[in-house]
mmCIF file as gemmi writes it, N, C-alpha and C atoms, coordinates in Angstrom:
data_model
loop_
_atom_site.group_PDB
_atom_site.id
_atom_site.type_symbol
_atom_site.label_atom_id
_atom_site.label_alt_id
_atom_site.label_comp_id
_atom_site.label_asym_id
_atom_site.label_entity_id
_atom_site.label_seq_id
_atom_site.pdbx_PDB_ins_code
_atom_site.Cartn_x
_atom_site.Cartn_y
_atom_site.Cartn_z
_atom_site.occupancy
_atom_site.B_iso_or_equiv
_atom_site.pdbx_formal_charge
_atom_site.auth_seq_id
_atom_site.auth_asym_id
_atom_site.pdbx_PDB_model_num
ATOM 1 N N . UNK Axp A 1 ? 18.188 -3.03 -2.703 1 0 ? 1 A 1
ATOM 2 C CA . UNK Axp A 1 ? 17.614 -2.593 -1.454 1 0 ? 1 A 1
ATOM 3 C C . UNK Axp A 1 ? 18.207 -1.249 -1.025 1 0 ? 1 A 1
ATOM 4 N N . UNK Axp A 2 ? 18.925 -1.247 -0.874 1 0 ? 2 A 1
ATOM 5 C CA . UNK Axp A 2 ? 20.043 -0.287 -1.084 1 0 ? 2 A 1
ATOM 6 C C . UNK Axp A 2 ? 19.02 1.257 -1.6 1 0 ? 2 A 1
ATOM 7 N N . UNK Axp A 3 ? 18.804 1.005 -2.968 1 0 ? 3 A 1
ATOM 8 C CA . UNK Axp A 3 ? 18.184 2.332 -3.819 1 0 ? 3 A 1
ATOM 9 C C . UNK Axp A 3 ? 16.858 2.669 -3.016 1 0 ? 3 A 1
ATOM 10 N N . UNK Axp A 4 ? 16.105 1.739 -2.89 1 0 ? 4 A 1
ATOM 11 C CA . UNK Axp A 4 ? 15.336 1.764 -1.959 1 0 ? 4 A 1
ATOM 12 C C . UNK Axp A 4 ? 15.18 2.701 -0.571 1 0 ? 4 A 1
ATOM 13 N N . UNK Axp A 5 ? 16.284 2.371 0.325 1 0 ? 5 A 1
ATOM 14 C CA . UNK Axp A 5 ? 16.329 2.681 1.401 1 0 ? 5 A 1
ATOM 15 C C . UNK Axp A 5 ? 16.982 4.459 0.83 1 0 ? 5 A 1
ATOM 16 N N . UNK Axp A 6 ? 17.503 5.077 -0.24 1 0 ? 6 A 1
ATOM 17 C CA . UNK Axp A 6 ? 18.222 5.845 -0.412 1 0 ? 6 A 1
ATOM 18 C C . UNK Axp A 6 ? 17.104 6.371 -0.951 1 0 ? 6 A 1
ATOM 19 N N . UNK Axp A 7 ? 15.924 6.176 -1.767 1 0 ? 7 A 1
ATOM 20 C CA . UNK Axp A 7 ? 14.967 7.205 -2.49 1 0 ? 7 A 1
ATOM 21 C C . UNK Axp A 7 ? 13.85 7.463 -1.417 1 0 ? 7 A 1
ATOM 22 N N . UNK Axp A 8 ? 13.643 6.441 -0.407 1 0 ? 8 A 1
ATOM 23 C CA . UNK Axp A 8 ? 12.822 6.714 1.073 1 0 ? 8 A 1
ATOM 24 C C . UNK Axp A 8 ? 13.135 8.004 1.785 1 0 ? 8 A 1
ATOM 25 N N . UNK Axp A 9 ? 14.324 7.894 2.005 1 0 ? 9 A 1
ATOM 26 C CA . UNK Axp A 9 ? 14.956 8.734 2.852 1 0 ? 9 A 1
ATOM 27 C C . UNK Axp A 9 ? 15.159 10.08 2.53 1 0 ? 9 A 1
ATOM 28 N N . UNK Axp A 10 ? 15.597 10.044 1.063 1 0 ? 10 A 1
ATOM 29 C CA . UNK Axp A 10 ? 15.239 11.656 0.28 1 0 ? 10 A 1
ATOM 30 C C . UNK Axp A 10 ? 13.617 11.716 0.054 1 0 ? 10 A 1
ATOM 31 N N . UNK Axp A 11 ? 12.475 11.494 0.1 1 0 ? 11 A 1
ATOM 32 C CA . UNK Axp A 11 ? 11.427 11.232 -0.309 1 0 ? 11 A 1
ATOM 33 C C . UNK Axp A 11 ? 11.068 11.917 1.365 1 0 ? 11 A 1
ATOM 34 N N . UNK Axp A 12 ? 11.846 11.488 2.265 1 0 ? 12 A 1
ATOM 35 C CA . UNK Axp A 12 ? 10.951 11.994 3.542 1 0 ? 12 A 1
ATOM 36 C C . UNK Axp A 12 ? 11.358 13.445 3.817 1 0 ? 12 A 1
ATOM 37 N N . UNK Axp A 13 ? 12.723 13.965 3.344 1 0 ? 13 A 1
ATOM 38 C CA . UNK Axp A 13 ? 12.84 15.344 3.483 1 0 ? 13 A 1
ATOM 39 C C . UNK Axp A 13 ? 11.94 16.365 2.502 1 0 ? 13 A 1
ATOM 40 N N . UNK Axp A 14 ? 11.18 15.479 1.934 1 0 ? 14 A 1
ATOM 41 C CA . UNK Axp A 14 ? 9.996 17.073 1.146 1 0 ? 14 A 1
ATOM 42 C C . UNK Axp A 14 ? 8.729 16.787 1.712 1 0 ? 14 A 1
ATOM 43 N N . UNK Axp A 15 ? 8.505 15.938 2.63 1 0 ? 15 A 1
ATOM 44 C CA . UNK Axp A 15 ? 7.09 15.988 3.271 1 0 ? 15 A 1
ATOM 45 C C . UNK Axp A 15 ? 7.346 17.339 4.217 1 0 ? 15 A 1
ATOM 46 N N . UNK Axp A 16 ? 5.944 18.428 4.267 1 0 ? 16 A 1
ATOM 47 C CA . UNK Axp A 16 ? 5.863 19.329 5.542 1 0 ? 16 A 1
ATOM 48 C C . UNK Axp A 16 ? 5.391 18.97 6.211 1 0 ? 16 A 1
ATOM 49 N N . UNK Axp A 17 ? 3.865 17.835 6.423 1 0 ? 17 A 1
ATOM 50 C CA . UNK Axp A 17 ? 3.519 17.345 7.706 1 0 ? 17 A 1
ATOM 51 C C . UNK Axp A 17 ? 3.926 16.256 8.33 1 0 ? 17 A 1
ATOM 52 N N . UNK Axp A 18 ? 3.729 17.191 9.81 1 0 ? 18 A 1
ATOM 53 C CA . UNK Axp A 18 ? 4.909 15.699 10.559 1 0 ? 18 A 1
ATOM 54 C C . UNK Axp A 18 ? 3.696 14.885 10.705 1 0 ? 18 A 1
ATOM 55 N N . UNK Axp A 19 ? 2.257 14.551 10.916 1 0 ? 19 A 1
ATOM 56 C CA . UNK Axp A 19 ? 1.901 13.462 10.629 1 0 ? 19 A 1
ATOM 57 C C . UNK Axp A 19 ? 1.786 12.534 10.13 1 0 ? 19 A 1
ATOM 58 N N . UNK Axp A 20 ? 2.124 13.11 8.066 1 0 ? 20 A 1
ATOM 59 C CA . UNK Axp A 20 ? 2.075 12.445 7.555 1 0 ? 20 A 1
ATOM 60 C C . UNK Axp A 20 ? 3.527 11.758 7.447 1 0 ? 20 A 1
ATOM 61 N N . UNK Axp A 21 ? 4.619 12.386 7.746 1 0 ? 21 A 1
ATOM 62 C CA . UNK Axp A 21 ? 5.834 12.043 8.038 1 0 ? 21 A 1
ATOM 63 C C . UNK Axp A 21 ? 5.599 10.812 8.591 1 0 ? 21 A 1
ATOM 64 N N . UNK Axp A 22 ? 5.667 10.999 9.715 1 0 ? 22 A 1
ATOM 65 C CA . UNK Axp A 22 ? 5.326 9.565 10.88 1 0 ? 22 A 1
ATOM 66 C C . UNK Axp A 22 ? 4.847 8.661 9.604 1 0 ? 22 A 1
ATOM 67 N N . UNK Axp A 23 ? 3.409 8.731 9.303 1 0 ? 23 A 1
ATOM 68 C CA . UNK Axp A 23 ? 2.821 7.857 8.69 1 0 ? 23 A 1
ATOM 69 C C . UNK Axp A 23 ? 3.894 6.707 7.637 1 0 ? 23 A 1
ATOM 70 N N . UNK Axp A 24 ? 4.671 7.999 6.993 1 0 ? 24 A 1
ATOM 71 C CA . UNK Axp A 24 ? 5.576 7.56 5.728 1 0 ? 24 A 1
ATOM 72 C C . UNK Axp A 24 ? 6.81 6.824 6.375 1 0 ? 24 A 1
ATOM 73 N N . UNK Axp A 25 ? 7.004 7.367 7.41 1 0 ? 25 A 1
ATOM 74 C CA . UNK Axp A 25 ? 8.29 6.49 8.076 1 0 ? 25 A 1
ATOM 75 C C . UNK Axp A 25 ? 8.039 4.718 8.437 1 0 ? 25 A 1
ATOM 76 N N . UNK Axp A 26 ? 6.341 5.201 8.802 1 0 ? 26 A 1
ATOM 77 C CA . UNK Axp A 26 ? 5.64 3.517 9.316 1 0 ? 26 A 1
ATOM 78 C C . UNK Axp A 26 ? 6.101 2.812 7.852 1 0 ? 26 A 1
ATOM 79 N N . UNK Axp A 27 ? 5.25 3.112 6.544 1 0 ? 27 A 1
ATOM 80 C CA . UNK Axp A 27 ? 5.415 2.805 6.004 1 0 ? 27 A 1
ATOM 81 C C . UNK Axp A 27 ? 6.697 2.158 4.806 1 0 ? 27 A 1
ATOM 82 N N . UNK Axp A 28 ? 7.903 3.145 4.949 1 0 ? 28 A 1
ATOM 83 C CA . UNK Axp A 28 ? 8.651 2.379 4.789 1 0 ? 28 A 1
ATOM 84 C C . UNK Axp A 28 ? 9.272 1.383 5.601 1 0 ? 28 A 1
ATOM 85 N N . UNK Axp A 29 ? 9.44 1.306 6.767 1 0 ? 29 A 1
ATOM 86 C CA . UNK Axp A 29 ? 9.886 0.492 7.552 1 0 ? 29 A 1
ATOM 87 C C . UNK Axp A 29 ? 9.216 -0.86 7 1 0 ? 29 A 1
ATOM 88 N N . UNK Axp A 30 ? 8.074 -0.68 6.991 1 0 ? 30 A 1
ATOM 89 C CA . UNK Axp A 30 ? 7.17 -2.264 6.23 1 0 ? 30 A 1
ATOM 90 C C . UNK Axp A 30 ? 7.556 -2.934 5.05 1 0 ? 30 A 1
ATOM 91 N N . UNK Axp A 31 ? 8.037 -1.57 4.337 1 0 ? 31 A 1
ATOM 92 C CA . UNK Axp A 31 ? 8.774 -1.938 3.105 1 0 ? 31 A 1
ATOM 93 C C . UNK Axp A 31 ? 9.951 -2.525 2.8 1 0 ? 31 A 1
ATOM 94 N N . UNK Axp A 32 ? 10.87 -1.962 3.645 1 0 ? 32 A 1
ATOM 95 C CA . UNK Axp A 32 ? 12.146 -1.819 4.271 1 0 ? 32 A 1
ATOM 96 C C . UNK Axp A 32 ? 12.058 -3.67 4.383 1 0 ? 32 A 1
ATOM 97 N N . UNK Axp A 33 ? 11.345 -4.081 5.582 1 0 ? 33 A 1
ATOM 98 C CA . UNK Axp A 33 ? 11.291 -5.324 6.203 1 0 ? 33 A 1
ATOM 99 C C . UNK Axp A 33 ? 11.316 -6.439 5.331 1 0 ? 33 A 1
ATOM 100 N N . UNK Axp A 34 ? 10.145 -6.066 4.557 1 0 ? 34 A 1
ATOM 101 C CA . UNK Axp A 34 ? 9.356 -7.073 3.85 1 0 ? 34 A 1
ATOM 102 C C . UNK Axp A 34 ? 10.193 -7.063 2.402 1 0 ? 34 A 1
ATOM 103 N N . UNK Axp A 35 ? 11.169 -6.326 2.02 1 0 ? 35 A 1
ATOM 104 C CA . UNK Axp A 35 ? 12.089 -6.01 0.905 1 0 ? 35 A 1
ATOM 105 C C . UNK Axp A 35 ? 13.513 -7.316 1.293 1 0 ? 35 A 1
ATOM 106 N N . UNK Axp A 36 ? 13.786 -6.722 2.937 1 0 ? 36 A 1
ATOM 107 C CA . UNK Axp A 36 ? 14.766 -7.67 3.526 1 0 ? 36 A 1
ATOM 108 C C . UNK Axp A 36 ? 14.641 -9.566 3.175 1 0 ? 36 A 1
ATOM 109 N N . UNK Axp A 37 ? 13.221 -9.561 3.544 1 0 ? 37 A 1
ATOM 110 C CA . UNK Axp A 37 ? 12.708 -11.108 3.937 1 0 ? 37 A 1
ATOM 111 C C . UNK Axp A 37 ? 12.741 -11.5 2.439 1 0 ? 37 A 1
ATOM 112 N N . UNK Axp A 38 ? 11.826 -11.059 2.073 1 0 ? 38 A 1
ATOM 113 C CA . UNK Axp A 38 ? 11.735 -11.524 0.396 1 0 ? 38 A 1
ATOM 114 C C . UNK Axp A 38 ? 11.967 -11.177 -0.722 1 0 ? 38 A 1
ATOM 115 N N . UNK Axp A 39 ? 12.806 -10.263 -0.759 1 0 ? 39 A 1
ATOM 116 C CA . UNK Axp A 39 ? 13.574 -9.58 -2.039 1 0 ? 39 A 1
ATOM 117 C C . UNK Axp A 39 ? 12.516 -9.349 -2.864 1 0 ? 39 A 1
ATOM 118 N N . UNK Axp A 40 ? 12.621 -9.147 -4.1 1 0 ? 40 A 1
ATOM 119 C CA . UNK Axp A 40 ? 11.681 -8.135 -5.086 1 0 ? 40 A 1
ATOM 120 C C . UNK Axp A 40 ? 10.077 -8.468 -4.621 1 0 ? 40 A 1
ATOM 121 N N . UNK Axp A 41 ? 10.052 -9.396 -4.85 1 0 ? 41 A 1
ATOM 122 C CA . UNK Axp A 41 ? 8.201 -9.574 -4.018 1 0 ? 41 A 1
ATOM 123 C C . UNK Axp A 41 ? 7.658 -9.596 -2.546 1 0 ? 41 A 1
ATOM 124 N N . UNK Axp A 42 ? 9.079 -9.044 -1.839 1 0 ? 42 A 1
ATOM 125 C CA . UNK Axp A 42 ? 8.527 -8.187 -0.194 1 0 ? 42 A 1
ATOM 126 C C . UNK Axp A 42 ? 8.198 -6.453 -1.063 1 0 ? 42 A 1
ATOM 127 N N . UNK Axp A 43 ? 9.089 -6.099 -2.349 1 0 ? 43 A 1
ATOM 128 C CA . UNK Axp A 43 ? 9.154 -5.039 -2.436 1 0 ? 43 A 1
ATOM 129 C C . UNK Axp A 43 ? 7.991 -4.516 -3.272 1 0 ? 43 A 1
ATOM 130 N N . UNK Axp A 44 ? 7.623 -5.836 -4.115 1 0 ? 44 A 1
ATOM 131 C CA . UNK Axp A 44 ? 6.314 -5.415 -4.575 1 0 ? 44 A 1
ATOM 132 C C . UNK Axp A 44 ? 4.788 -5.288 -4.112 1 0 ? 44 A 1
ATOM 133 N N . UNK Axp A 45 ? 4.935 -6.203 -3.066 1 0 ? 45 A 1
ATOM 134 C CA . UNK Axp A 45 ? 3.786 -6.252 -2.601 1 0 ? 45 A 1
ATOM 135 C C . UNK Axp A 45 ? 3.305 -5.416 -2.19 1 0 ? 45 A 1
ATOM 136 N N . UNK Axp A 46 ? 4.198 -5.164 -1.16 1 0 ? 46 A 1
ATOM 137 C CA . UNK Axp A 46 ? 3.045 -4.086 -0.017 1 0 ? 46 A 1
ATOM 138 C C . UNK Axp A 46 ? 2.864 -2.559 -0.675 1 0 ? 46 A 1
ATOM 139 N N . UNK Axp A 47 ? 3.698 -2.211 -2.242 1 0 ? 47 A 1
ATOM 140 C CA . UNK Axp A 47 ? 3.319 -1.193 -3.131 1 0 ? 47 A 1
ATOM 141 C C . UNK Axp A 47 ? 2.225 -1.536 -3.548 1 0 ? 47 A 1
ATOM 142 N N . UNK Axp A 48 ? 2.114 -2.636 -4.154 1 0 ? 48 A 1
ATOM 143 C CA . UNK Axp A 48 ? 0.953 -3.019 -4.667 1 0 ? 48 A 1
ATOM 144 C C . UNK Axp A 48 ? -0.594 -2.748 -4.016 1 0 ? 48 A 1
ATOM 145 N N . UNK Axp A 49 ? -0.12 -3.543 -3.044 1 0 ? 49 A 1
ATOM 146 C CA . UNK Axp A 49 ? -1.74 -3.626 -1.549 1 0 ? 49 A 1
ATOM 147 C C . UNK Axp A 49 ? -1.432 -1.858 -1.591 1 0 ? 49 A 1
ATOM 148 N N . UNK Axp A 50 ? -0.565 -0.981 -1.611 1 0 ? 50 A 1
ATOM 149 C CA . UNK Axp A 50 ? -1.065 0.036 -0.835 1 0 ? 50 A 1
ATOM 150 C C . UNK Axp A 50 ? -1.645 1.151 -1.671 1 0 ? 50 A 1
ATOM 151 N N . UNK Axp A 51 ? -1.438 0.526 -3.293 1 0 ? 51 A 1
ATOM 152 C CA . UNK Axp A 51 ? -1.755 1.498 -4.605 1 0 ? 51 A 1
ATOM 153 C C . UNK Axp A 51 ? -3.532 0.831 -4.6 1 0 ? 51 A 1
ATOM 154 N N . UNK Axp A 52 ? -3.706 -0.631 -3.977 1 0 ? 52 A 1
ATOM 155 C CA . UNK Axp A 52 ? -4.963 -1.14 -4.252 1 0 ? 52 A 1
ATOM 156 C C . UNK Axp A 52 ? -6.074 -0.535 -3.026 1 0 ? 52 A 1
ATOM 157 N N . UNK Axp A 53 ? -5.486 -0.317 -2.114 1 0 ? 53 A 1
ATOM 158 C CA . UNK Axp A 53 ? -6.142 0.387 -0.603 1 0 ? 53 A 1
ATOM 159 C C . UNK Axp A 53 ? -6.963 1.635 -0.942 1 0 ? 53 A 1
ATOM 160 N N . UNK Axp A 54 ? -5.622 2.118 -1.761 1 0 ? 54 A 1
ATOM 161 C CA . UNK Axp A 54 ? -5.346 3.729 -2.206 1 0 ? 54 A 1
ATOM 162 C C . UNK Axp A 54 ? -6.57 3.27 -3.01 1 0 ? 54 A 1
ATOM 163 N N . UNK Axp A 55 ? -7.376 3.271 -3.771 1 0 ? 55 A 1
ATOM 164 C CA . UNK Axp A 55 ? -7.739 2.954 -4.97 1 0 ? 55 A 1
ATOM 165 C C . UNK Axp A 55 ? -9.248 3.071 -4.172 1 0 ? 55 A 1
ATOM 166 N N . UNK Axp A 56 ? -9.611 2.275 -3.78 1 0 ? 56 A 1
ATOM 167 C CA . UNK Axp A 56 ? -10.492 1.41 -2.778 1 0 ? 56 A 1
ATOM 168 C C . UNK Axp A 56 ? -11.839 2.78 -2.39 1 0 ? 56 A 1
């Protein structure tokens, strides 16, 4: 969780828009959460749903 929270956080200093910033911050936080509650399959999921959204 740990690596996680450490590749997020460098990952948000090369965004230039602060909208999409915001957006990315929502989004890890969900990750963040759902990583906490259920370990590797909080962490897969909501990548998953959001590569399948993405897709959509």
């Amino acid at each position: 969780m740990i690596v996680v929270i450490a590749i997020s956080s460098i990952a948000a200093f090369t965004l230039v828009n602060q909208s999409f910033v915001t957006a990315m911050s929502i989004f890890r936080l969900i990750i963040i959460m759902a990583s906490a509650f259920f370990g590797l399959f909080g962490f897969l999921f909501p990548c998953f749903s959001s590569f399948y959204t993405l897709r959509i």
